[in-house]
Wavefront OBJ file of the C-alpha trace (Angstrom):
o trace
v -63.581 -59.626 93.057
v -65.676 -60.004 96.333
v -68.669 -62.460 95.865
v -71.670 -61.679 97.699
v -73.274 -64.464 99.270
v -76.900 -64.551 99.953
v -78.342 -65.701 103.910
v -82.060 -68.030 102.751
v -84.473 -69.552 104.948
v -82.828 -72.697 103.478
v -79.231 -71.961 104.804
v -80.448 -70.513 107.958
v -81.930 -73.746 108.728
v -78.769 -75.702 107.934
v -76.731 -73.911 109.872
v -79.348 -74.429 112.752
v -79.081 -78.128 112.102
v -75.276 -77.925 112.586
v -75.829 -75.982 115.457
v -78.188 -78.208 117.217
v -75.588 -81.013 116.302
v -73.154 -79.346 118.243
v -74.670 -79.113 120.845
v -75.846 -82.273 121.150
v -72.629 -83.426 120.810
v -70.693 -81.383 122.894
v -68.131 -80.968 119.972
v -68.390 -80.000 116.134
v -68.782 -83.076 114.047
v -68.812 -82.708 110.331
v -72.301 -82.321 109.006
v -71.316 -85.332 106.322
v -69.845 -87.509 109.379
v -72.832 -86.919 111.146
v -75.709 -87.676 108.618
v -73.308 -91.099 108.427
v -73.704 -91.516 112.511
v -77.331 -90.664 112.139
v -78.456 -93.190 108.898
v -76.365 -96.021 110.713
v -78.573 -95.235 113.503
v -75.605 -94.242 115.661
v -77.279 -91.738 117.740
v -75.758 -92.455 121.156
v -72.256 -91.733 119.693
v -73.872 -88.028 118.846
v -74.655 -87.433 122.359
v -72.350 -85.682 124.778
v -72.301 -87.704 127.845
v -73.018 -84.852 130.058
v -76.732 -84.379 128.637
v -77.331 -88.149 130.143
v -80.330 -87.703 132.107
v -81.650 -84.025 130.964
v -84.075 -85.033 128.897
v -85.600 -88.895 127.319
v -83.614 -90.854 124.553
v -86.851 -90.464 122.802
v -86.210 -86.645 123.119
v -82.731 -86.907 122.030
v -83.653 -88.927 119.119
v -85.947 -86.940 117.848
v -83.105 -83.801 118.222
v -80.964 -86.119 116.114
v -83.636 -86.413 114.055
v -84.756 -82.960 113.779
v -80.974 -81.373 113.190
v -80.291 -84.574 110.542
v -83.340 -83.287 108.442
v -81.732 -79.714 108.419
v -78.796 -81.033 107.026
v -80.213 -82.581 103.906
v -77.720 -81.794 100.795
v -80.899 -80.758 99.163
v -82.655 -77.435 100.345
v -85.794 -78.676 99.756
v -85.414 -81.889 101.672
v -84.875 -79.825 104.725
v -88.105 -78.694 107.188
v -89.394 -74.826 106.716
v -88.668 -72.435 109.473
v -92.634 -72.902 110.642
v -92.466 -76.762 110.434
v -88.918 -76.119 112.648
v -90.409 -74.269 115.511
v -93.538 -76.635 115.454
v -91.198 -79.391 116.374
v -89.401 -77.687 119.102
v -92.218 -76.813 120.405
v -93.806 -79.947 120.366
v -90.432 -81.240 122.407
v -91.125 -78.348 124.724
v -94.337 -79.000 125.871
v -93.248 -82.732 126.729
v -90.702 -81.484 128.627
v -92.824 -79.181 130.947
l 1 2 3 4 5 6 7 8 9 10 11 12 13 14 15 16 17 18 19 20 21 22 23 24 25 26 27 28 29 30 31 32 33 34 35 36 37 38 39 40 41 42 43 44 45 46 47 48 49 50 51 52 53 54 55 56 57 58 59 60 61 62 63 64 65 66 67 68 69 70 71 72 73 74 75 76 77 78 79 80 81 82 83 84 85 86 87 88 89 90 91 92 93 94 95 96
């Protein structure tokens, strides 16, 4: 028997948090290794050297930030699409 599985606003924004992770990273790091990094404030180990210097450690931290919040075991811990894009943008704007 086939099981369906079901694509929500809440997995959709998990995966994006793995995503962004990966990218940050330059590599795929566990989501459960990550969250570890990211609560013992590890966020320099995260980074992918080669990203030194494209954008603010503030900037990075809050990426860390943003992606360890889409992780959350708990669906509803994680942001809403909306509140997602509102931070992104918000990163955007500094940037420019």
């Amino acid at each position: 028997m086939v099981r369906e599985s079901r694509v929500t606003a809440e997995s959709v924004v998990y995966s994006f948090g793995t995503l962004l992770l990966d990218l940050l990273s330059g590599k795929h790091i566990p989501p459960s290794h990550a969250l570890d990094l990211i609560r013992g404030k590890n966020y320099l180990m995260l980074m992918d050297s080669a990203l030194e210097g494209h954008f603010s450690k503030d900037d990075g931290t809050e990426l860390v930030r943003l992606a360890s919040r889409c992780l959350q075991y708990e669906a509803r811990e994680r942001p809403n699409a909306k509140s997602l894009v509102e931070t992104l943008m918000s990163l955007q704007k500094e940037i420019e």
